[in-house]
N, C-alpha and C positions, 0 to 999 in steps of 0.2 A: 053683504060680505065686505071686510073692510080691507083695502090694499094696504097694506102695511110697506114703505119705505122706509126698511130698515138694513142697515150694513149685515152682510152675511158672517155669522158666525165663525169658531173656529180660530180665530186668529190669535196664538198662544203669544205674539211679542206684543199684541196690545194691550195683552192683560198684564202682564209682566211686571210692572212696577206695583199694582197692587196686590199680586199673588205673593211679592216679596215682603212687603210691608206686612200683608196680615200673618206671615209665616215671619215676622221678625226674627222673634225669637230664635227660631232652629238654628240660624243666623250667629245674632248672635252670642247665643252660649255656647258654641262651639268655638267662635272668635277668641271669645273671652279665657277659655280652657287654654288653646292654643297658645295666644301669647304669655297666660301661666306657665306654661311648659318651658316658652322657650326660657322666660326669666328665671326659671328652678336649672335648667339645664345650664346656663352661663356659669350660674351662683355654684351649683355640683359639680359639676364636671370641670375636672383640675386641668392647668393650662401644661400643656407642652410646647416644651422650647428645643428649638433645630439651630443645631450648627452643622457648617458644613465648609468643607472647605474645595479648591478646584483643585486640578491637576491639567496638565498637558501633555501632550506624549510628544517628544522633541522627535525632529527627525533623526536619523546618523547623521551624521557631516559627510561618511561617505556611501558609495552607492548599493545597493543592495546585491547587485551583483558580486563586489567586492568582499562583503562581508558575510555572505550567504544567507540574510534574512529572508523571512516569507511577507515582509509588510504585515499588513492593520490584522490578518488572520492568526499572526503572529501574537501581536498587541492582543487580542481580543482572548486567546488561549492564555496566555500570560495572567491579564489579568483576574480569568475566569478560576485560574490555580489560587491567584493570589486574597481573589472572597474567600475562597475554600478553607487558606488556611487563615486567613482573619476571622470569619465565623466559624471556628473548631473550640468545643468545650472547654481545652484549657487554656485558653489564651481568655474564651471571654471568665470563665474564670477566673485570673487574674485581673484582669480589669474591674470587676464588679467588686473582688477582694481590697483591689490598691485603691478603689474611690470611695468604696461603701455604698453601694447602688442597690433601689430594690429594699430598705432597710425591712417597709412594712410588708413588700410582699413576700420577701426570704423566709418573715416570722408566721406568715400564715401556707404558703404554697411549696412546693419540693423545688428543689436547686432547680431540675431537668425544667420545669414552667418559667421559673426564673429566667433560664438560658435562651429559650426561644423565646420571649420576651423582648430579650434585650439582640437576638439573632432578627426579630421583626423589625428590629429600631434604627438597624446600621444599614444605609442603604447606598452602592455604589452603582452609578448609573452612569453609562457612556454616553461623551455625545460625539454625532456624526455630523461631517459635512462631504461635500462634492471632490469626488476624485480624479477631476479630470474627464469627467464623463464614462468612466469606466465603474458606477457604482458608490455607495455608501463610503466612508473610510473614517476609520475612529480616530480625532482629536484631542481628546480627551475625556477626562472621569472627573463626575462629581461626589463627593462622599458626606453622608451626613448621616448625624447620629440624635433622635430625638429622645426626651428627657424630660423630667416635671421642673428640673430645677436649672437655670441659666449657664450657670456656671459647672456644674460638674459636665454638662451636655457641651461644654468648651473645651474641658481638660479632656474628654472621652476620646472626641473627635481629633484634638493635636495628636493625641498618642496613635491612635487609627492610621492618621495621616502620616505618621513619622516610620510606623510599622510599614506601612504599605511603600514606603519610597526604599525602605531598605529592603524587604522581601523582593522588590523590583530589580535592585541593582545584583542581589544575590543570585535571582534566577537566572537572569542574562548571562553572568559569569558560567554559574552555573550550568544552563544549557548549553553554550557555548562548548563549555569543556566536554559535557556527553556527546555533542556532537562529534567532538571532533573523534573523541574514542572511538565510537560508533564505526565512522566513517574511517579512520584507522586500520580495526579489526576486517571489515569488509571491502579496502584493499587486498589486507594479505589474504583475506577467503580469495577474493577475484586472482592475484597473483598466485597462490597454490594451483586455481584452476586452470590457469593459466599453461602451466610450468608440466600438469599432468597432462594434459591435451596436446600440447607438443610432445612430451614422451611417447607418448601412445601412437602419434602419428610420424612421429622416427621411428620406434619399432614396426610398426605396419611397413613401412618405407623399407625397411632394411630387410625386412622376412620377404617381402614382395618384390625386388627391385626391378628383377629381371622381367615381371609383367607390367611393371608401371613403364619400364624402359621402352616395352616392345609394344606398350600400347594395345595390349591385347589380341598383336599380328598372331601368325601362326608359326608354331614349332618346327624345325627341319630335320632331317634326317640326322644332321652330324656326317661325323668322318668314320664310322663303325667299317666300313668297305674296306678304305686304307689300312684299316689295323687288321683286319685277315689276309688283304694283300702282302702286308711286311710278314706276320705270320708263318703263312705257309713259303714267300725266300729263306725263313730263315733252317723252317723245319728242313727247305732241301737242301740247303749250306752245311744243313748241319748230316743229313741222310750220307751226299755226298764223302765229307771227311768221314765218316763211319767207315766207308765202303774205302777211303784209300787204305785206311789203317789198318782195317782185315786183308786187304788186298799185302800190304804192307807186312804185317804178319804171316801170309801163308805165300811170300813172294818164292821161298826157298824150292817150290813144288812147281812154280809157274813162270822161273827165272826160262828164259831164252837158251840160256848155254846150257842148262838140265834137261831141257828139252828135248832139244837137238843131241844129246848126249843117250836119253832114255830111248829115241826113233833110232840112231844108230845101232845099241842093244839090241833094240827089238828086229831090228834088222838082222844082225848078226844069229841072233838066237833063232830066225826063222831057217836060214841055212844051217848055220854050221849047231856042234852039241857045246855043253858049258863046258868042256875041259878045252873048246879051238882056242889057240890064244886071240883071233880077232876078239872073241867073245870077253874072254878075260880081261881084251885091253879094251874092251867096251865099257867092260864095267867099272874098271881101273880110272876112266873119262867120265862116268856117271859119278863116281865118289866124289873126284875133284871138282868138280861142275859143283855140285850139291855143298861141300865145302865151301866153296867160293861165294857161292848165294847166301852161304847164311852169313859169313864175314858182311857182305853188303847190307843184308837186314839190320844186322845190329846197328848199321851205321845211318839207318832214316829218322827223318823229326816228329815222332812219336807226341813228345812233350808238347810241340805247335801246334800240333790238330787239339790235342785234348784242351787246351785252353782255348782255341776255337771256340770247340765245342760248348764248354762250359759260359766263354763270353755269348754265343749264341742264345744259350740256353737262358739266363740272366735277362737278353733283351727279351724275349717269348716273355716271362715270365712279367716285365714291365709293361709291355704292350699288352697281352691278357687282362693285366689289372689297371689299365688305362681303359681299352674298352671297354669291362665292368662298368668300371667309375661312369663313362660316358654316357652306356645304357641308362643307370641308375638317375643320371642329372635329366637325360631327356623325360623319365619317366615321372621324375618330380616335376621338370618343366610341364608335361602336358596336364597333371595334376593340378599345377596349380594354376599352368591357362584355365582350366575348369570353374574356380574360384576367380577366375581377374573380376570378372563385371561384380561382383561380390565386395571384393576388397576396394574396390573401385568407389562402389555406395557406402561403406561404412567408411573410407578415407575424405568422405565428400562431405556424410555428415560430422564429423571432427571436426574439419575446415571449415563451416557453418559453426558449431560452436566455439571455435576457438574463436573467429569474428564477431560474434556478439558478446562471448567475455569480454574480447578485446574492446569492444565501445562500450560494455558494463563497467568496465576499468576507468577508460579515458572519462568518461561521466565522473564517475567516483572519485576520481583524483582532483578533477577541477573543483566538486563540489569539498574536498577535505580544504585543498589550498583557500577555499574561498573560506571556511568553518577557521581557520589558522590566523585568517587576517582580522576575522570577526572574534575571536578570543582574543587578539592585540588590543581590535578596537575598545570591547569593553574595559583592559586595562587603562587603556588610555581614557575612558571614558566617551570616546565616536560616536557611542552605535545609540540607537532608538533608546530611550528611556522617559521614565514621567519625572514632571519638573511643577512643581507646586505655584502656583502664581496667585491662589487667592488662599490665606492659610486660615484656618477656621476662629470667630470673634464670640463673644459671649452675645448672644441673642439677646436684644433689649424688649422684646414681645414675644407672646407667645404664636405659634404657628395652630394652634388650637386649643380653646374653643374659638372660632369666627362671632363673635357677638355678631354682625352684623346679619352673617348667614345665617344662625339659630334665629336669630327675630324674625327675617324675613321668610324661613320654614317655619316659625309659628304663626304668623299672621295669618302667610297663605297657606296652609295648612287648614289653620281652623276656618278659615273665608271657605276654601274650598270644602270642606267636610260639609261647613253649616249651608252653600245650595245645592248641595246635593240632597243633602235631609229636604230642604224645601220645594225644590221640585220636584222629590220624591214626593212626599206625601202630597202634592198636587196632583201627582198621576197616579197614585193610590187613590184616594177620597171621590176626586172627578167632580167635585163645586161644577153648579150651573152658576155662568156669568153670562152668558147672550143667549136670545131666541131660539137662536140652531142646535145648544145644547138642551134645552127644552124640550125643541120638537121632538130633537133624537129621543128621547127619555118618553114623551109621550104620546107620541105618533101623530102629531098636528102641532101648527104652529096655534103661537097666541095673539087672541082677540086684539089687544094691545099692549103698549109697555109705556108705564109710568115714569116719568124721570124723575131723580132725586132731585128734589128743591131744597137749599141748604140756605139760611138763614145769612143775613150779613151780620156779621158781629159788630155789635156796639163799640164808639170808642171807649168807651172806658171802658174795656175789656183786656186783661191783661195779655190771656193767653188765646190764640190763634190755632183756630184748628183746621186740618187743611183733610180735606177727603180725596180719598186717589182711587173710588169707587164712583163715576160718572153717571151709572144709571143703576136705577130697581128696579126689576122684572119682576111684572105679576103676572103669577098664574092663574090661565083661564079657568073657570070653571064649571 
């Protein structure tokens, strides 16, 4: 049995340089494709040329508070308006009409391809820096417009650029003035509301006084007692003069001297008959008696009592409708004690809304006065705007094709494709190159292994051949 020291199989980076070499090829013709490619690609594919130009976004001169801006959120909406209406159909449109843009592909493709073409082409891009530590904040925009030919891709971008600083300064004016509208109209809203909410809460006030007064105490009796005490003096003031006046009337019957004239009569008449003359001159004393009383009636104050009476009567009748009245007001009072904690709550929430109008207000007015100083500023030209500081040149190169990029994607391109073909079909095919793969294949190792003996080449040999296959394995048999 013969021990064989031999290196153990297996080891794929040993073989490596001859596995490549005999799989040259795969190599490279794929290389060779490759940097075909990229050199068809340089030669085909037409260069585009970028211009572009910068912009800045100034600050205001004054402060934000003053003028009512929102900062860079502002800036960023602004400008986001202002792509919209620089990439809108007719505008590019125009552009493509006033340069002659697109000649070849107007004549084969529809406008609409056209437009978004030249909509892919213009590109505004913000840049940001540090705000203080509070986040991003936009400094600036950069604009540019790519192009196959140097010069139209210069006039595109000036006009872009010219367009964009005016659409800027128009907006600011512009917003300004909505604002202030805006905030205008939504004073007088806040002031109408204002103006109805105190209404409402004086009428409330003035319907309720007497329970917002008493604070929701309790109702009293009143004076109802007093007015049937006056009442019933006056019914007997007045009972009374009734009774003098009939008395006063029928005094002729109950005068004193009739009297005593009529008891004499009667006296007389009880002794003597009607022809005695006592009787006679009884009666004679009875006539004049009776005479005499009525001369005296005619002469009492008749007319005093009945106006009395009637003044009596006059106050009954106001005191009556005094304590109506009184009834009536108590009756409302304790009604509407019934409602106080009622009016109490919806007076409470009025007052509640009239105080958050009232700082929806104060808000809204500072923010108008602030919207008023910031429509000045723009006049004056203060507030935030973009300011051109790099304005767009005619591109001396093109921004694409990159020859150098296209080479070196073809290179490595084709390098990479062709070992993957070669180590592909290395681990396809599965070539024995050492003992181990052998054994695996035939289930024992081999007897021995021959090494290649490779000749020395003569000098006078031109050419040099160099083997990168170090050993021949033969199989046992």
């Amino acid at each position: 049995m013969v021990d064989l020291e031999e290196p153990q199989g297996g080891n794929f980076i040993t073989y490596l340089p001859a596995i490549l070499w005999q799989r040259r090829w795969f190599i490279i013709i794929p290389l060779i494709i490759g940097i075909v490619a990229a050199l068809v690609a340089v030669i085909v594919i037409p260069p585009t040329y970028r211009s572009s130009a910068l912009m800045l976004v100034r600050s205001a001169q004054l402060s934000k508070s003053t003028i009512g801006a929102d900062g860079n959120e502002d800036v960023n909406r602004r400008i986001a308006q202002i792509n919209e209406q620089l990439t809108s159909r007719p505008d590019l449109v125009a552009l493509i009409e006033k340069y002659s843009l697109y000649k070849d592909l107007r004549s084969s493709r529809p406008l609409s391809e056209v437009i978004e073409k030249m909509r892919d082409a213009i590109k505004l891009t913000p840049s940001t820096g540090e705000n203080d530590g509070s986040g991003d904040r936009t400094i600036g925009f950069r604009l540019s417009f790519d192009y196959g030919e140097a010069a139209p891709a210069q006039a595109v971008a000036q006009d872009l650029m010219q367009r964009i600083v005016e659409l800027d300064a128009t907006g600011n004016s512009e917003q300004a003035a909505r604002r202030v509208a805006f905030l205008t109209e939504e004073a007088k809203g806040l002031e109408q509301q204002i103006t109805d909410l105190q209404g409402k809460i004086s009428g409330i006030t003035a319907q309720n006084g007497g329970i917002l007064s008493n604070g929701g105490g309790m109702v009293f009796g009143g004076s109802g007692g007093s007015y049937d005490v006056q009442i019933a003096a006056l019914q007997r003031d007045n009972a009374n003069l009734n009774m003098q006046r009939d008395l006063a009337r029928k005094s002729d019957n109950r005068d004193p001297a009739v009297a005593a004239a009529e008891a004499q009569l009667a006296a007389a008449r009880a002794v003597y008959s009607e022809h005695h003359p006592d009787v006679i001159f009884a009666k004679q004393r009875l006539a004049e008696a009776r005479e005499l009383a009525k001369s005296n009636t005619g002469k009492l104050p008749f007319e005093a009592i009945d106006q009395q009476i009637a003044f009596n009567n006059s106050q009954l009748a106001a005191l009556r409708a005094a304590k109506v009245q009184e009834q009536s007001a108590m009756i409302a009072a304790r009604t509407a004690q019934s409602r106080g904690p009622l009016v109490q709550t919806q007076l409470a929430q009025l007052q509640q809304q009239l105080s958050d109008v009232n700082a929806k207000y104060q808000g809204v007015s500072t923010q108008l006065m602030a919207a008023r100083a910031g429509v000045r500023a723009e006049d004056e030209q203060l507030g935030e705007r973009l300011v051109v500081v790099d304005p767009p040149v005619i591109p001396d190169k093109p921004v694409w094709p990159d020859r150098l990029l296209l080479a070196a994607l073809g290179i490595g391109g084709g390098l990479g494709i062709g070992l993957v073909l070669a180590l592909g079909m290395e681990l396809l095919l599965q070539p024995i190159r050492d003992p181990a793969s052998l054994a695996a294949l035939v289930g024992s190792a081999p007897l021995a292994t021959i090494p290649l003996i490779q000749e020395r080449p003569k000098p006078q040999q031109e050419e040099k051949r160099w083997s990168f296959i170090p050993w021949k394995w033969a199989r046992s048999r």
